[in-house]
N, C-alpha and C positions, 0 to 999 in steps of 0.2 A: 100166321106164324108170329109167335112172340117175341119180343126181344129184351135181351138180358138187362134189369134192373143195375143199374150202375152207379146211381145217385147223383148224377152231373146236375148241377145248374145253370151252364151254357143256357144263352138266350138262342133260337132259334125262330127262323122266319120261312115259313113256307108260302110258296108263291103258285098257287096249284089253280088251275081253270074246272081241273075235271075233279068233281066233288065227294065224287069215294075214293077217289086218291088220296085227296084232301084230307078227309075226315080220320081214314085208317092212316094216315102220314102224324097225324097231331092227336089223334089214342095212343096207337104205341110208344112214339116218342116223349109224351106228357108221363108216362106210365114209368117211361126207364127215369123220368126224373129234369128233364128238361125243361125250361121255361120255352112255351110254343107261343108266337104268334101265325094267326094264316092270314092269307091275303087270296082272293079271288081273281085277281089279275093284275096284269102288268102297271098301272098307275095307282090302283090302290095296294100294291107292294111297294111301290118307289114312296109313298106317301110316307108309310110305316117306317121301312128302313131310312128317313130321312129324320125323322121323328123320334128314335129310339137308337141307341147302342148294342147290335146284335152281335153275338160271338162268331155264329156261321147262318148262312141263307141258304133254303133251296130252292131252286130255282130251275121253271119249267121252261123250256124252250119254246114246243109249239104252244099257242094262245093265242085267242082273239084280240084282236086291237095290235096294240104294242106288243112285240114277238118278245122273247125270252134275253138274243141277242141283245135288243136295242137296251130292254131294261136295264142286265148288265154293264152296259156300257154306262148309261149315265149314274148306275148305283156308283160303278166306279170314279165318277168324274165329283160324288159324293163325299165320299169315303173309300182309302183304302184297306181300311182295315179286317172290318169283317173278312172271313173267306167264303167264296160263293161255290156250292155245290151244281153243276147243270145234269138236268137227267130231259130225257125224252124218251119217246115211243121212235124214232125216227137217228139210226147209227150211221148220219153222215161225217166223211172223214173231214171235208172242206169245213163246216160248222163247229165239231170239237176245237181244231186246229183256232177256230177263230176266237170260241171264246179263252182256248186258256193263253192266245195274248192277248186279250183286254184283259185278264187278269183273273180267270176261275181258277179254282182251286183243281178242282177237278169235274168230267163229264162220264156219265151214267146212262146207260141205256136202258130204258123197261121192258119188259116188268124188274122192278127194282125187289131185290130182293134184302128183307130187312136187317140181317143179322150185319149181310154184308156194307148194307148202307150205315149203321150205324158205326162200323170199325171206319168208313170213311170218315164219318161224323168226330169222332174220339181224337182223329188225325189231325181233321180241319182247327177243330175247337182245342187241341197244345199248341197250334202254329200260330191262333190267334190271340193265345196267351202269350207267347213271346215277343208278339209284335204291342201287345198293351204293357209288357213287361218291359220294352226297348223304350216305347214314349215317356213312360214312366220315370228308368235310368235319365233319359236325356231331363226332364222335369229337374232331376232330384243333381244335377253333376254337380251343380256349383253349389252342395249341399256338405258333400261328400268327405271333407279335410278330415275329422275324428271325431268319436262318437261316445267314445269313453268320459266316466261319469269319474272325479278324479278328489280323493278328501276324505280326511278322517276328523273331522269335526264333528261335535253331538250333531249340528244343525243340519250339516250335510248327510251324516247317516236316515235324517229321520228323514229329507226329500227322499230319500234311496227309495228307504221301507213305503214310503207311502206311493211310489213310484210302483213298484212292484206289486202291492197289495191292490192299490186302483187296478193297474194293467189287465189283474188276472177276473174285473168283471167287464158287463159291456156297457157299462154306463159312461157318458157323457167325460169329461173332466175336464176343470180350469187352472192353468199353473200359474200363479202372479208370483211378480219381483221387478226389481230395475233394471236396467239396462244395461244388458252384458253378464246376466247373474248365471245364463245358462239353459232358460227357460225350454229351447230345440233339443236341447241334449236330454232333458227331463223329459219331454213329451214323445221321444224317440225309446226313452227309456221303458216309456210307460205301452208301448207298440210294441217292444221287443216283449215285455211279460205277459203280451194277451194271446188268446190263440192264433190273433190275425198277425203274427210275426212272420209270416211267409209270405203275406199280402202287401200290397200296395201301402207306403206309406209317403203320402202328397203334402206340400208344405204352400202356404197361400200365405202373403205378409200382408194383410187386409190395409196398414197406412198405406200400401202402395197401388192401392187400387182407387181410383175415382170414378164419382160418381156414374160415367159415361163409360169406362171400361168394367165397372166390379159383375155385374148381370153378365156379362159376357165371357170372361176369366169361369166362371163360377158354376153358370148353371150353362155355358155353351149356349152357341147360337146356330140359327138356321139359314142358308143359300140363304141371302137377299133379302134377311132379317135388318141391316142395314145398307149403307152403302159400296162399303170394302168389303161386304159379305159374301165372297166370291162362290167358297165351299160351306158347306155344312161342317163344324165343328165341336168337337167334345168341351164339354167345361172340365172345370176340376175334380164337380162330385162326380160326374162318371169314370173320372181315371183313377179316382179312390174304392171306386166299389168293392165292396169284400173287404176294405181295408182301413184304414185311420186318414183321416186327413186334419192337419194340425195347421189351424190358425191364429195366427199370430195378430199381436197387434187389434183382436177384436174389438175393440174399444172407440178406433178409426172407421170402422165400418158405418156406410151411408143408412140413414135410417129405414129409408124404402127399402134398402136390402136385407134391414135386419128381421123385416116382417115374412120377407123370404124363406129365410132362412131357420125361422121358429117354424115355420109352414114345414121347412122338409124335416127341422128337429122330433115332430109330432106326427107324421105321416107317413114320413120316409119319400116323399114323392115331390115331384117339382116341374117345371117345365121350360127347356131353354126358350132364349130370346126367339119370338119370333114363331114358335112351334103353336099347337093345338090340344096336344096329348100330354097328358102323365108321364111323367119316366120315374121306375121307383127304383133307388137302390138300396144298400145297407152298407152303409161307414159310420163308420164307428168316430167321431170327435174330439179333438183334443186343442182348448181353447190353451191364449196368452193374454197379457197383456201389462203392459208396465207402467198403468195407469189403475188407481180405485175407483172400481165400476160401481163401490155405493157413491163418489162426487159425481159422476157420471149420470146417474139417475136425476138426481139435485139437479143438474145442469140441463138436464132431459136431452141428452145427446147420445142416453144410451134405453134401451125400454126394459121395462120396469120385469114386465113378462120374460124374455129372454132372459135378463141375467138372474130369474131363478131355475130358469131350465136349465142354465148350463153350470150354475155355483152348485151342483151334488155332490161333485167329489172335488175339494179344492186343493191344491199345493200348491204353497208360501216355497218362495227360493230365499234368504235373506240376501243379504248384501257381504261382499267379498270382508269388508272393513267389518261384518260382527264374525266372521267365521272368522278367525285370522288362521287357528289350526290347517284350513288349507295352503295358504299361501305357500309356503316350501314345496309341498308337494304339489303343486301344480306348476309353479316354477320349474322344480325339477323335472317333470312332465313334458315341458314346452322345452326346453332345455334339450332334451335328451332328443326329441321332435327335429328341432328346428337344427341341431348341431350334426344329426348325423350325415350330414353329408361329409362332412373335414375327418382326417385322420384323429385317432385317439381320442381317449374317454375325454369330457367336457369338465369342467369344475367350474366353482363360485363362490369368490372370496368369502368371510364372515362378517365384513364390513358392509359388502352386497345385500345378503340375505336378512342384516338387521332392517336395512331404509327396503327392502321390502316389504318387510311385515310392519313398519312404521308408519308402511303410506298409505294414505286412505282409500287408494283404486274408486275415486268415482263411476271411473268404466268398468269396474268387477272384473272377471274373468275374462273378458274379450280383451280389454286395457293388455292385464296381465301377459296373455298370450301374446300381445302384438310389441309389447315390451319387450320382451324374450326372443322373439323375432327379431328384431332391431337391432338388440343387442349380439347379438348372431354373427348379423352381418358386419355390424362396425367393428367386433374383437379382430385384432390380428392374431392372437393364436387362440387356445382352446381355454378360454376361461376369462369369466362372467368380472367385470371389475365395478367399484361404484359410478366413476365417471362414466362408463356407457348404460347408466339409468336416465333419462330423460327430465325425469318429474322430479330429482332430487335438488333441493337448492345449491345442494356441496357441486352437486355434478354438470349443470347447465355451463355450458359457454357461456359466458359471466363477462361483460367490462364494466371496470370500477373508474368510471370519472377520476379527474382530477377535482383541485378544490373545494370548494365547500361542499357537493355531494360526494365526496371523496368517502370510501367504505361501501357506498349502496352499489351493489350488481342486481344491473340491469337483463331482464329474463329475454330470449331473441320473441319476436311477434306472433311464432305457430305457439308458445308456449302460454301467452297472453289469453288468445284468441279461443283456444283450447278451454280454459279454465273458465273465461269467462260467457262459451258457448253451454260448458256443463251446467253455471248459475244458473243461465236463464232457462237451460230446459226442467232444474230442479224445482226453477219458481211457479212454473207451468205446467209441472206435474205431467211433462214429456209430451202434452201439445204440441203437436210440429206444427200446424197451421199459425197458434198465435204466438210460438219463437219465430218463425220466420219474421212474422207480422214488427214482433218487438229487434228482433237485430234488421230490419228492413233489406232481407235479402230472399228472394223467391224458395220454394220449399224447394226445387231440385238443387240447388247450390247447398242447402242447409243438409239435404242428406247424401252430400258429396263432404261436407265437412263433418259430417255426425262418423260415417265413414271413416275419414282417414285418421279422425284421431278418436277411435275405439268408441264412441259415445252411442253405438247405436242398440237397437235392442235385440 
């Protein structure tokens, strides 16, 4: 009997001992459009599904060696994710009952009939989209604040249009700009205009990865791949699959991993820490970085080969200080954002919005934004004044000595600190390694202060 052509590409694993099971289980279901692997028993199914990301398994009960049972149970002790389908020749009620709490999906009795098995199948493989769709959410929460791309500047229109024109192919793309310019918002922008705007889209800050965790983070590892390696776990590119996964900060990535990662650029395939096998997916890429990756080359810290694989489609963000046309409006933006919690409309004086578009926003958009915050919180009623700007000289908490320094106001310490953290990272071309090195303060302190005062990328 046939079974209806659906076009799924659900990954599926069949775990079948008896071999015209087997064979007719991974025809027809290859046929309706499934990605099949099969396994001939109990340990070289744990192998597989240890080794790859499956959407649903099926899985036999009776078989020689290791029973259907045991496998389940340590699939599950693997991974919860997949859902596991049991079927057998043998409808005991003690057995069902056992596997669906270790955690089947559901149990089948044979002869299995296919139309039927597959509307199981259709059920299993939405349930385990919700549950890649939940890790996902959690990934992305502290992503999540606003998405909105906000500016009517020549500069900013033409990120838009090239935003949307890249989005709608499947090539690769690079966004550069400094720090705070917006670069997530553009790359989100550029996920939202491609067909995979329903998919998964996963965010990776590559400076934040070292050397000993980025293999790991990335391409997932396997049970006892190292030490803490308790469970078998997904990397990044498997929870992007089907979908965009946007990294940041490329330019920080360890060189070992950059060879990696040309590997899955070119293949589509890769292999977690610690595995044997291939794993291929399809995501689609969308690089950052707030550094120039031609100094980069120069410096051989970045290869030469990747960054023409991934310069195809490039977007330049400029800097907050060339667009100025945005500034009010995104003021206004954050403004409207950050005030609606208080009664009544917000306002901002015109003394305000001049020393805005006056200041240079080293930190761009992020700056801005966290300005407007601020200011938020310190107004006593509903409207924006100069003195609660931070960066303005008129508005700083100011003491003016007596005598012979008499006239000079003194700036308080985070304001010092602040400016002269943005120098060095300007002179360094947003090196966090050799700012640390030059303010002599470890890199998690530096991006606790990159952090709090808007400088980061």
């Amino acid at each position: 009997m046939s079974v209806k052509v659906i076009g799924s590409k659900a990954k599926l694993l069949i775990v079948e001992d008896e071999k015209a099971m087997r064979n007719l289980l991974e025809t027809e279901l290859s046929r309706s459009g499934y990605q099949v692997t099969v396994a001939v028993d109990g340990m070289e199914g744990l192998a597989k599904y240890a080794e790859e990301a499956f959407n649903v398994v099926l899985l036999d009960v009776k078989m020689p060696g290791m029973n259907g049972v045991e496998v389940l149970r340590q699939m599950r002790n693997l991974s919860s994710l997949p859902e596991i389908i049991m079927f057998t020749g043998h409808g005991e009620i003690e057995t069902a009952v056992e596997c669906i709490k270790l955690g089947a999906y559901d149990y089948i009795t044979k002869p299995v009939k296919l139309d039927e098995l597959e509307l199981v199948i259709i059920k299993a493989a939405d349930k385990n989209q919700l549950r890649l769709e939940n890790v996902n959410l959690k990934h992305e929460i502290n992503q999540l604040s606003d998405h909105h791309l906000v500016g009517k500047s020549q500069e900013f229109v033409k990120v838009v249009s090239l935003a949307k024109r890249w989005g709608a192919t499947s090539e690769h793309v690079l966004i550069s700009g400094e720090s705070g310019t917006g670069k997530e918002l553009a790359a989100r922008a550029v996920h939202d205009a491609s067909p995979r705007r329903n998919k998964p889209f996963v965010t990776v800050n590559c400076g934040r990865l070292d050397a000993n965790t980025a293999e790991s983070e990335l391409f997932g590892h396997m049970q006892g791949a190292f030490t803490s390696a308790n469970k078998s776990r997904l990397g990044l590119f498997e929870l992007a699959d089907s979908g965009t996964l946007f990294m940041d900060e490329v330019s920080e990535m360890n060189l070992d991993v950059q060879v990696k990662l040309l590997r899955i650029l070119e293949t589509g395939c890769f292999r977690r820490l610690g595995g044997t096998r291939d794993i291929r997916v399809d995501v689609r890429f969308v690089f950052a970085t707030n550094r120039k990756l031609e100094e980069c080359l120069e410096r051989g810290s970045f290869r030469e080969d990747l960054f023409h694989r991934i310069n195809l489609l490039p977007i330049f963000i400029p800097p907050l200080r060339v667009r100025r046309d945005d500034i009010v409006p995104l003021a206004m933006h954050f403004l409207k954002e950050f005030g609606s919690h208080a009664s009544g409309p917000w306002e901002i004086t015109e003394e305000a919005l001049r020393a805005l578009c006056a200041y240079d926003w080293p930190g761009n958009v992020r700056e801005l934004k966290n300005t407007m915050r601020r200011a938020c919180v310190l107004a006593t009623e509903n409207l924006i004044t100069l003195d609660l700007l931070p960066f303005s000289a008129q508005s700083l908490p100011a003491f003016v000595p007596q005598g012979q320094d008499a006239g000079i106001k003194l700036s308080p310490l985070w304001v010092v600190e602040r400016e002269h953290i943005a120098k060095v990272m300007a002179a360094v071309d947003g090196n966090k390694s050799m700012a640390s090195r030059l303010l002599e303060i470890d890199r998690k302190t530096l991006y606790t202060k990159l952090e709090r005062y808007s400088l980061t990328s």
